[in-house]
py3Dmol code that shows the C-alpha trace and the ligand (Angstrom):
import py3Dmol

protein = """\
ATOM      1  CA  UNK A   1      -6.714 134.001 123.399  1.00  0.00           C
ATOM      2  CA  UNK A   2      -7.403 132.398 126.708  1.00  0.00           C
ATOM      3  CA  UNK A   3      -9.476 134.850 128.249  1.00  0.00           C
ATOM      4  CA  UNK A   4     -13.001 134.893 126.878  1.00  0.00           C
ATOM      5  CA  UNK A   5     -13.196 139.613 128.362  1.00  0.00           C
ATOM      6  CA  UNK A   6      -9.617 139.782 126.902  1.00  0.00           C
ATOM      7  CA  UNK A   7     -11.152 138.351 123.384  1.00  0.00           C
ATOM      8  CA  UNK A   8     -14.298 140.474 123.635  1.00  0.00           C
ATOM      9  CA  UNK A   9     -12.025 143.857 124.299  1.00  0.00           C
ATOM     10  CA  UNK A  10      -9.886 142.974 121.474  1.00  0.00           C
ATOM     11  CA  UNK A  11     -12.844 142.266 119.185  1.00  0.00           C
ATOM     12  CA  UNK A  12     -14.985 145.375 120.653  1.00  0.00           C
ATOM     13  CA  UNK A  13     -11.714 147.526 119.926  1.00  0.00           C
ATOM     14  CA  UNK A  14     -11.554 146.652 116.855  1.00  0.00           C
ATOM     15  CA  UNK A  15     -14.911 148.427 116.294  1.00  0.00           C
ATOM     16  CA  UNK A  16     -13.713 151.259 118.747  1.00  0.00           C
ATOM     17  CA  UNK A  17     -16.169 150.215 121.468  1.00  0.00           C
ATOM     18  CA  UNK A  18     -14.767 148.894 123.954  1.00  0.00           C
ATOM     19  CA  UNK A  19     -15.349 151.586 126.835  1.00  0.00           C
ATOM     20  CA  UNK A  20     -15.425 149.148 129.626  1.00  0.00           C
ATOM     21  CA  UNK A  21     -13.649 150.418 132.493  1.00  0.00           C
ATOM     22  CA  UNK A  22     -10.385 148.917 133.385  1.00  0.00           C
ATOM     23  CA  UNK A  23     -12.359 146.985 136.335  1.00  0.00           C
ATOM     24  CA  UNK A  24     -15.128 145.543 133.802  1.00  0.00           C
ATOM     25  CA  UNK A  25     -18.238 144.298 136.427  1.00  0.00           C
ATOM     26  CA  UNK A  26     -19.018 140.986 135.498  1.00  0.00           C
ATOM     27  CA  UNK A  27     -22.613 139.143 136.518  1.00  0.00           C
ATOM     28  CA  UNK A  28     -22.625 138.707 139.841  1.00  0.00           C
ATOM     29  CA  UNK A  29     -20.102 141.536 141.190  1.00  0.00           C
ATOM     30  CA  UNK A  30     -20.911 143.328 144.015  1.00  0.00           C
ATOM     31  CA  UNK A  31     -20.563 146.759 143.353  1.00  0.00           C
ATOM     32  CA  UNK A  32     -20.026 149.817 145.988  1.00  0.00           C
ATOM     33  CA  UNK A  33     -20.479 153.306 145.252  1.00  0.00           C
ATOM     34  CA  UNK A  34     -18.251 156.229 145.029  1.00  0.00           C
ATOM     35  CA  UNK A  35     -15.067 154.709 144.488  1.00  0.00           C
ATOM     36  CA  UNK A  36     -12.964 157.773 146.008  1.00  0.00           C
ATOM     37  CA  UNK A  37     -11.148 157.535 149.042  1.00  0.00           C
ATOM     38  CA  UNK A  38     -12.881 159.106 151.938  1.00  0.00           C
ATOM     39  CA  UNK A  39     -11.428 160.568 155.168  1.00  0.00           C
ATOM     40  CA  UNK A  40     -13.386 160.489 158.667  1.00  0.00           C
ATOM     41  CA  UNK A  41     -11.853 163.363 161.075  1.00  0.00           C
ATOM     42  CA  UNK A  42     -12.001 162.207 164.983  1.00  0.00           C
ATOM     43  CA  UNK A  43     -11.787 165.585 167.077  1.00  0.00           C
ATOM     44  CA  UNK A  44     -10.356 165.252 170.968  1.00  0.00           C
ATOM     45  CA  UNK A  45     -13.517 165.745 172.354  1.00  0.00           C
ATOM     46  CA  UNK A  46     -15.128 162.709 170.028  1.00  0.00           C
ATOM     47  CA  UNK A  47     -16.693 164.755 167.391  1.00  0.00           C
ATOM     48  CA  UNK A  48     -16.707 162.909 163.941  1.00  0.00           C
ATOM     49  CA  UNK A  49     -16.510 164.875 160.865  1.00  0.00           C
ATOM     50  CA  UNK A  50     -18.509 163.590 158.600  1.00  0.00           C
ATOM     51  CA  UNK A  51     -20.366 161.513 161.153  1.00  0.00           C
ATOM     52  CA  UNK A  52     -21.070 159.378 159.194  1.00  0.00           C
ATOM     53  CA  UNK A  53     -19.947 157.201 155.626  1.00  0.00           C
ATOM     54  CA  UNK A  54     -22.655 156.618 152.815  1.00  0.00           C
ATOM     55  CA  UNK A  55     -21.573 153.762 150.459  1.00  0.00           C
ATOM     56  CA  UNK A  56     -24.641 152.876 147.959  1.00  0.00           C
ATOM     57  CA  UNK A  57     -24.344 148.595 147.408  1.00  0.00           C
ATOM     58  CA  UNK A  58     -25.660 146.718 144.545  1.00  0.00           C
ATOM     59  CA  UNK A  59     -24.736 143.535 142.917  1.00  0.00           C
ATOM     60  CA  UNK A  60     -24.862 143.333 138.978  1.00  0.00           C
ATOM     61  CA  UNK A  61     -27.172 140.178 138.902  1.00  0.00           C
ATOM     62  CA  UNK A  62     -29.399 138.192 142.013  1.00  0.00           C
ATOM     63  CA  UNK A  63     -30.067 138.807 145.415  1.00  0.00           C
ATOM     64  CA  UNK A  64     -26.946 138.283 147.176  1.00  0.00           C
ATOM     65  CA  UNK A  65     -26.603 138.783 150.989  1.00  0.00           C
ATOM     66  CA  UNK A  66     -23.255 140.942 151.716  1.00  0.00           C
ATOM     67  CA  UNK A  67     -21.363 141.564 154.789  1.00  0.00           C
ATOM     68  CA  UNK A  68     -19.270 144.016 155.805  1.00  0.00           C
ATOM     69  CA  UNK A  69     -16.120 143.541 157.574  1.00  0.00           C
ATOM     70  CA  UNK A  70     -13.110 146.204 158.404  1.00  0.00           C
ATOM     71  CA  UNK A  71     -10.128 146.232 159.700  1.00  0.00           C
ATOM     72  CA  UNK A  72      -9.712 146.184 163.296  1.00  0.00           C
ATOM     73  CA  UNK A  73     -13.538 146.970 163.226  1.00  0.00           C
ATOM     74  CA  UNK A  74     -12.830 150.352 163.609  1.00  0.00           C
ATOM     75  CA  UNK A  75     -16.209 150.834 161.299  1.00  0.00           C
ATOM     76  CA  UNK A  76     -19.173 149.226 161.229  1.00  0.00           C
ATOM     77  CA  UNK A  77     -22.093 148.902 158.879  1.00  0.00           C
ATOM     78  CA  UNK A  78     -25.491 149.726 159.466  1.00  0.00           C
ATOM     79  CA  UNK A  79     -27.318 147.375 158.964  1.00  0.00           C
ATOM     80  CA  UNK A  80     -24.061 144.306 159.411  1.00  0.00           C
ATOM     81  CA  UNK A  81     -25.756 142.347 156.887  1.00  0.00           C
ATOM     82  CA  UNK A  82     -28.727 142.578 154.317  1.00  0.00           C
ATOM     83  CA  UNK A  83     -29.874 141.500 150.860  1.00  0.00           C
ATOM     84  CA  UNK A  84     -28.249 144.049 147.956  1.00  0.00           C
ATOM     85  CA  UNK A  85     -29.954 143.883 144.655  1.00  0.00           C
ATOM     86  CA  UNK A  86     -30.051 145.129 141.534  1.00  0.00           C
ATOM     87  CA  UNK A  87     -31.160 148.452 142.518  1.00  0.00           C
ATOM     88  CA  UNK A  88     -28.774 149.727 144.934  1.00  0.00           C
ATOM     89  CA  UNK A  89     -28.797 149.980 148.131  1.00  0.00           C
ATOM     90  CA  UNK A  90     -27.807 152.757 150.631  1.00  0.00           C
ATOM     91  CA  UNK A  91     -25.169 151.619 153.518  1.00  0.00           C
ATOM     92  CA  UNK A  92     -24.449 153.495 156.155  1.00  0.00           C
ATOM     93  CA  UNK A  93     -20.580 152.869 157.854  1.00  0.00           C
ATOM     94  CA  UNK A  94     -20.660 154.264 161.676  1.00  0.00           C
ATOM     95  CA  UNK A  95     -17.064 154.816 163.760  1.00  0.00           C
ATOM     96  CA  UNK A  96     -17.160 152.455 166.661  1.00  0.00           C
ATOM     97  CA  UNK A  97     -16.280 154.787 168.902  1.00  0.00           C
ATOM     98  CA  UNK A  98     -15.087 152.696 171.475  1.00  0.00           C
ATOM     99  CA  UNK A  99     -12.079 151.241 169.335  1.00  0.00           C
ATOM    100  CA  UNK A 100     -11.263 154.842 167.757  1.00  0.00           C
ATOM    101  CA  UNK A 101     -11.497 156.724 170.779  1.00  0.00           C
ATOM    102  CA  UNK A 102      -8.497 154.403 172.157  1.00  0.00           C
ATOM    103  CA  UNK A 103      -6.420 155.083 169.452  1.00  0.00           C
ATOM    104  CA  UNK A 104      -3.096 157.612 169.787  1.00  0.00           C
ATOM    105  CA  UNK A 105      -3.626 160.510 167.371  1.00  0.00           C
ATOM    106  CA  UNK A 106      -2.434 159.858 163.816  1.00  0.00           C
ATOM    107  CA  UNK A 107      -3.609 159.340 160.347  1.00  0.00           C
ATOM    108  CA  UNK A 108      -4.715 155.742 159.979  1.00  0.00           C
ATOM    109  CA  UNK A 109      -5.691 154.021 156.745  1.00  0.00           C
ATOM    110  CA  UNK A 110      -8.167 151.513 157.061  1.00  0.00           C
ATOM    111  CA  UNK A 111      -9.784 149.353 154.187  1.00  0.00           C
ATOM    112  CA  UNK A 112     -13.652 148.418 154.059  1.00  0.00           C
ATOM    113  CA  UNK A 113     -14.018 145.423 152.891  1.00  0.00           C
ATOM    114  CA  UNK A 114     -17.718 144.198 151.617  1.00  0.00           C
ATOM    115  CA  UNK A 115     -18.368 140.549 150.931  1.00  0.00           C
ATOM    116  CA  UNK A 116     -21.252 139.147 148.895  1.00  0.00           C
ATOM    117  CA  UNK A 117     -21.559 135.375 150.274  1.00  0.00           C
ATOM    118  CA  UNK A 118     -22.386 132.462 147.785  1.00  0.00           C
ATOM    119  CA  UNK A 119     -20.725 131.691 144.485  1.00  0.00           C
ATOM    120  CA  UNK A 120     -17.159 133.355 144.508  1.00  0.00           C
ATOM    121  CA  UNK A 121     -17.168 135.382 147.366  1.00  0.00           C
ATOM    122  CA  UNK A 122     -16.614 138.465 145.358  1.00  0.00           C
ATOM    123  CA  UNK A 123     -14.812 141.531 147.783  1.00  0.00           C
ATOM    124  CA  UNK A 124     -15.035 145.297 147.180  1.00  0.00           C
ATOM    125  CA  UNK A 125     -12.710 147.422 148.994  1.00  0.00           C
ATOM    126  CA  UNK A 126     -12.881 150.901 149.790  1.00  0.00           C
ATOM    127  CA  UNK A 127      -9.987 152.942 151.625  1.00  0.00           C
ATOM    128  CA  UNK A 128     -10.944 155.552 154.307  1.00  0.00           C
ATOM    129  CA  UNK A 129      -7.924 157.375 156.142  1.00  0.00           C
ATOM    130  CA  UNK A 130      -9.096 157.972 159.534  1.00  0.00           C
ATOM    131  CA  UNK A 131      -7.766 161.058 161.334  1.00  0.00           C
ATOM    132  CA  UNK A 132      -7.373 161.080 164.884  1.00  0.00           C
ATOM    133  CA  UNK A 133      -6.668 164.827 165.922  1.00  0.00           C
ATOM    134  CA  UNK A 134      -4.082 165.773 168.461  1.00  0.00           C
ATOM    135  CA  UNK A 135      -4.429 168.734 171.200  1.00  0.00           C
ATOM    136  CA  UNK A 136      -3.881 171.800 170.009  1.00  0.00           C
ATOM    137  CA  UNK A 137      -2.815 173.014 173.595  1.00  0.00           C
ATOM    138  CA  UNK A 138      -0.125 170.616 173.669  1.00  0.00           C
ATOM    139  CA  UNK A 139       0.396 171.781 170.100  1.00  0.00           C
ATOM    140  CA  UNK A 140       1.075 175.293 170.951  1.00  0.00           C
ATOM    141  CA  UNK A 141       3.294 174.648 173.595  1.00  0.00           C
ATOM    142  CA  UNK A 142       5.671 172.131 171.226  1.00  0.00           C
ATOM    143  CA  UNK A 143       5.424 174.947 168.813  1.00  0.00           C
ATOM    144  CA  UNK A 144       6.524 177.531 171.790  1.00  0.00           C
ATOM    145  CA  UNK A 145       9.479 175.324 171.998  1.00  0.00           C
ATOM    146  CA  UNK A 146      10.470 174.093 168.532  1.00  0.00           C
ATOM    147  CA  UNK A 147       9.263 176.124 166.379  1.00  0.00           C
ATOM    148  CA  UNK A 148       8.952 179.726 167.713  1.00  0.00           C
ATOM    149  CA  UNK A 149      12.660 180.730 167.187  1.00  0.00           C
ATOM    150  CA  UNK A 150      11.879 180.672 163.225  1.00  0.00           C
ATOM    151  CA  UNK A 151       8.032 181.333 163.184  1.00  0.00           C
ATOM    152  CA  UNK A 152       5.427 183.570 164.483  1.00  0.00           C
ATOM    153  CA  UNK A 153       1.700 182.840 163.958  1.00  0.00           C
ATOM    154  CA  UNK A 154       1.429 186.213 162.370  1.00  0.00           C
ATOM    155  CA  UNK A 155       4.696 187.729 160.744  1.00  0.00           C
ATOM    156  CA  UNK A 156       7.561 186.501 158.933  1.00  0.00           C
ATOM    157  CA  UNK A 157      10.861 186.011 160.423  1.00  0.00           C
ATOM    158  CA  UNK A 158      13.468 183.004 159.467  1.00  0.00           C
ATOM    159  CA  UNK A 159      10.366 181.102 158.214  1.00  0.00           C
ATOM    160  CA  UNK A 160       7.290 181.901 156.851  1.00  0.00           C
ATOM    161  CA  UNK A 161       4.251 183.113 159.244  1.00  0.00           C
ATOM    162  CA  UNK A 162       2.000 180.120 160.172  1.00  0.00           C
ATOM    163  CA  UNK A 163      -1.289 181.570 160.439  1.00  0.00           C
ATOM    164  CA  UNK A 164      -3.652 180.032 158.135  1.00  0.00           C
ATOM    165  CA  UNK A 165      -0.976 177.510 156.705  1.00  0.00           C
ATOM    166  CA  UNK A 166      -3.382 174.777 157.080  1.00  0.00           C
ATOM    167  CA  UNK A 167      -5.303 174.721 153.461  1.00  0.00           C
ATOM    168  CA  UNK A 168      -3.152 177.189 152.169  1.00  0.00           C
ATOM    169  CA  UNK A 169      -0.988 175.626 149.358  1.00  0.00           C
ATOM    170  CA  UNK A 170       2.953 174.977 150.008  1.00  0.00           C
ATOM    171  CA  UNK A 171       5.128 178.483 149.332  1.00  0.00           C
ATOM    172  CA  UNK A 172       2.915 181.122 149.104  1.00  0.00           C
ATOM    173  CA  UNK A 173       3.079 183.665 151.572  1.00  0.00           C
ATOM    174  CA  UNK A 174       3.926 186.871 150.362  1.00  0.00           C
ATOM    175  CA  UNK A 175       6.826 188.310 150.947  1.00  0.00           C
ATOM    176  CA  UNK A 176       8.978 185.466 152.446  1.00  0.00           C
ATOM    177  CA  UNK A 177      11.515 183.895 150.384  1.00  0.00           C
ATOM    178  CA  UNK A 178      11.046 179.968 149.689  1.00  0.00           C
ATOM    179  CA  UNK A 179      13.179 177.768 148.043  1.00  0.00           C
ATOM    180  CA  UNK A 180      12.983 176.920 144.887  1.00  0.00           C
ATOM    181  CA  UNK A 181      11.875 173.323 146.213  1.00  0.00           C
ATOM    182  CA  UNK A 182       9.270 174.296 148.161  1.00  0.00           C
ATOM    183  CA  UNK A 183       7.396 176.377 145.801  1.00  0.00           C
ATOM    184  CA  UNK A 184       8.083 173.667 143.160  1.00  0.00           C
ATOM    185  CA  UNK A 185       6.321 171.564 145.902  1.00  0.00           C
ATOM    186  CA  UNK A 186       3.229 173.476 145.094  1.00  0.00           C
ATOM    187  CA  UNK A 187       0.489 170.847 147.738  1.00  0.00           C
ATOM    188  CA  UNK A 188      -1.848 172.012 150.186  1.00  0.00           C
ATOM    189  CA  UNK A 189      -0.881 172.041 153.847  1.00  0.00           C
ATOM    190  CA  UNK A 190      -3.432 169.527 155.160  1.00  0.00           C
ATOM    191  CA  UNK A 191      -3.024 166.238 157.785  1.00  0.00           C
ATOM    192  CA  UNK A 192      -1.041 164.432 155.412  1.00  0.00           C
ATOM    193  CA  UNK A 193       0.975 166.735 154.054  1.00  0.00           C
ATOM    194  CA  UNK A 194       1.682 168.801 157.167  1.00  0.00           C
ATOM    195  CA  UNK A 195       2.498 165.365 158.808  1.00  0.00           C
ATOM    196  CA  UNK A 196       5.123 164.012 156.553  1.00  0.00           C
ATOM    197  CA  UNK A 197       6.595 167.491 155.831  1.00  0.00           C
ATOM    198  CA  UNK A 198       7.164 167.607 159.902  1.00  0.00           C
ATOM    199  CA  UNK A 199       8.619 164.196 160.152  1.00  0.00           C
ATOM    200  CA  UNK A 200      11.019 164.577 157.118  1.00  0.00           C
ATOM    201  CA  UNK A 201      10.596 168.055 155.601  1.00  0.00           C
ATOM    202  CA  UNK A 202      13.607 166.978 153.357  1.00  0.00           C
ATOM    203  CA  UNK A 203      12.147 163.586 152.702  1.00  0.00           C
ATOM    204  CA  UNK A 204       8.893 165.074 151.579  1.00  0.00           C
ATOM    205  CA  UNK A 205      10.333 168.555 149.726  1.00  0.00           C
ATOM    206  CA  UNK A 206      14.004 167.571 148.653  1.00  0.00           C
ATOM    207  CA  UNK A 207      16.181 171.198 149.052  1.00  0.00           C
ATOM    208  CA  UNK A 208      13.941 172.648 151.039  1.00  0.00           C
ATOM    209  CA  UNK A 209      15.471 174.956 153.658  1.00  0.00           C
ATOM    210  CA  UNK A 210      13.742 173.358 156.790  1.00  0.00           C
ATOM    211  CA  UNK A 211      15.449 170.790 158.876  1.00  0.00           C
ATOM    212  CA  UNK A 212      13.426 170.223 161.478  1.00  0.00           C
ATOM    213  CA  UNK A 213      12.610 166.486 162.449  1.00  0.00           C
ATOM    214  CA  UNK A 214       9.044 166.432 164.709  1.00  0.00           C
ATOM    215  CA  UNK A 215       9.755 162.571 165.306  1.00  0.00           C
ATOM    216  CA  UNK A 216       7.162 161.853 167.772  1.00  0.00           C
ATOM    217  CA  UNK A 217       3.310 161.044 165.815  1.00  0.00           C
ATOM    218  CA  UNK A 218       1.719 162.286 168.491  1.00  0.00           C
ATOM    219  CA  UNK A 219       3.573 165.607 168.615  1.00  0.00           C
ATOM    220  CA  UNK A 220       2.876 166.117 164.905  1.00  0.00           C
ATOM    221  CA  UNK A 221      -0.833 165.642 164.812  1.00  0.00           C
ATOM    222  CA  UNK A 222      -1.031 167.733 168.214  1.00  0.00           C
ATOM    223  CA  UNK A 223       1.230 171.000 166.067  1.00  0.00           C
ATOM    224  CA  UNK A 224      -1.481 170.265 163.271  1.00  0.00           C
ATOM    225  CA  UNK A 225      -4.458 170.823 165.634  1.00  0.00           C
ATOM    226  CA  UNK A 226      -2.818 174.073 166.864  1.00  0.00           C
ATOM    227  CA  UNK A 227      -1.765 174.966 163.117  1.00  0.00           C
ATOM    228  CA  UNK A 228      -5.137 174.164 161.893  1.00  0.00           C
ATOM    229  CA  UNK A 229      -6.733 176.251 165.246  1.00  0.00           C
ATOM    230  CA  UNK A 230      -4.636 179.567 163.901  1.00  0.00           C
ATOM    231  CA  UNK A 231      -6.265 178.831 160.274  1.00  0.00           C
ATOM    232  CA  UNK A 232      -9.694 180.050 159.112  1.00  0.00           C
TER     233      UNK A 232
END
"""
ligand_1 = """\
43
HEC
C 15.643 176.826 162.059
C 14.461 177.500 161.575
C 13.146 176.723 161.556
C 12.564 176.008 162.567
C 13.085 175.756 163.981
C 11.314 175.534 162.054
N 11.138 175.937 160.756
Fe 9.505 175.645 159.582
N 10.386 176.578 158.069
C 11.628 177.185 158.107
C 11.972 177.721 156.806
C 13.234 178.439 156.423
C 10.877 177.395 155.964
C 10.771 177.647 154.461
C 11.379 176.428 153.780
C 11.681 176.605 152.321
O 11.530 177.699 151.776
O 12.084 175.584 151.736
C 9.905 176.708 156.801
C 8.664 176.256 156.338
C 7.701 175.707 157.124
C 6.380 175.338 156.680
C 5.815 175.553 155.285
C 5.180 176.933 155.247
C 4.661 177.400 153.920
O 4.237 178.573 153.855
O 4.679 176.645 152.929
C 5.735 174.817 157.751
C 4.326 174.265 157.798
C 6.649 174.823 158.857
N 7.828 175.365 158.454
C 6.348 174.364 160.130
C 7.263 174.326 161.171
C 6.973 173.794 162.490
C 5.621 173.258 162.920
C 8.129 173.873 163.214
C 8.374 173.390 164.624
C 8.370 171.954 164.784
C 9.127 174.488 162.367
N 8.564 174.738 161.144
C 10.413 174.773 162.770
C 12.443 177.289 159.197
C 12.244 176.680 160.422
"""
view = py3Dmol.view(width=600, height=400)
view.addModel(protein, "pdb")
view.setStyle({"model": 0}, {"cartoon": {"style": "trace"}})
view.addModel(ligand_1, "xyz")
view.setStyle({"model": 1}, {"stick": {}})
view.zoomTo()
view.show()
């Protein structure tokens, strides 16, 4: 056995112990806390929902000094840089606003990378999606266009009614009938649903009976703002 965790699992299995979690921390690790993926919502008039990401750091063994660094710097860390010891310790990721607020809308994913400097340079990532939210005027006007001829915000007619589709889950409005796809589907209508079932709706839901290509990204997020603006 060349490994000397591979030869402890196998020997801890063999006594039914070996719990360690597929990412075992070994001395020295630095450790970030929660591990699920978070998303940051950037409204058109620069309102952040949440406003802000909490990340709890701690290495396993030592004082080690850590750093964070992020893509495009679309995030950064408050404080940049600081000693994380045993006992954890609370970080605090701000949008820079400037480098968001230029952005197009869309659904970005971004990676947060933390660095503990000295003996291996150990990373931890974390992924954050990043939505930047279209206008929900220009929204309603695309939808006017394109999609009025099949749906109404409040009654069924060749499609489903769209009021309140976003959070409501794929297929379910009463009284209109779906395909069998589609309600198969079974997701919620949120940003990235709604946004690759409006690029490809037969890419995302194979036999369903839409065929509607939105192609632009900036036309999709702004029919999700107005979609989500007609939804409680
Ligand atoms: C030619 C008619 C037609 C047009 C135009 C059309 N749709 Fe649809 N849409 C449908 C049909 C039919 C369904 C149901 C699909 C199924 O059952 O597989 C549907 C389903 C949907 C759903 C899922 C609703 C639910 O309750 O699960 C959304 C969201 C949607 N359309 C958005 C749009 C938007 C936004 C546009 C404009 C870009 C648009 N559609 C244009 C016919 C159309």
């Amino acid at each position: 056995m060349k490994h000397p965790i591979a030869t402890f699992c196998v020997l801890a299995a063999i006594f039914a112990a070996c719990t360690l979690s597929p990412v075992a921390a070994q001395a020295g690790d630095l450790l970030v806390k929660p591990r699920n993926p978070k998303t940051i919502y950037r409204a058109q008039d620069g309102v952040y929902e949440p406003r802000k990401l909490k990340y709890r750091v701690s290495t396993t063994a030592g004082k080690r000094t850590w750093v964070l660094r992020s893509r495009k710097t679309m995030f950064t860390g408050t404080p940049p840089s600081g000693k994380a010891r045993k006992r954890a310790k609370r970080v605090v990721v701000t949008p820079n606003d400037a480098r968001i607020g230029a952005l197009a809308p869309g659904i970005y994913d971004l990676r947060l990378v933390w660095r503990a400097k000295g003996r291996g340079n150990k990373r931890v990532k974390r992924n954050v999606s990043l939505v930047v939210e279209g206008d929900a005027a220009a929204g309603l006007s695309y939808f006017t266009n394109s999609c009025s001829g099949c749906h109404d915000i409040g009654v069924n007619k060749n499609g489903p009614r769209l009021g309140g589709v976003y959070g409501r889950k794929a297929g379910t409005v009463p009284g209109f009938s779906y395909s069998d796809a589609l309600v198969a589907y079974g997701e919620v209508w949120e940003e990235r649903t709604l946004n690759a079932w409006l690029k490809n709706p037969q890419k995302l839901v194979p036999g369903a009976n839409m065929y509607v290509l939105v192609t632009d990204p900036v036309d999709r997020m702004n029919l999700i703002a107005y979609l989500k603006s007609v939804s409680p």
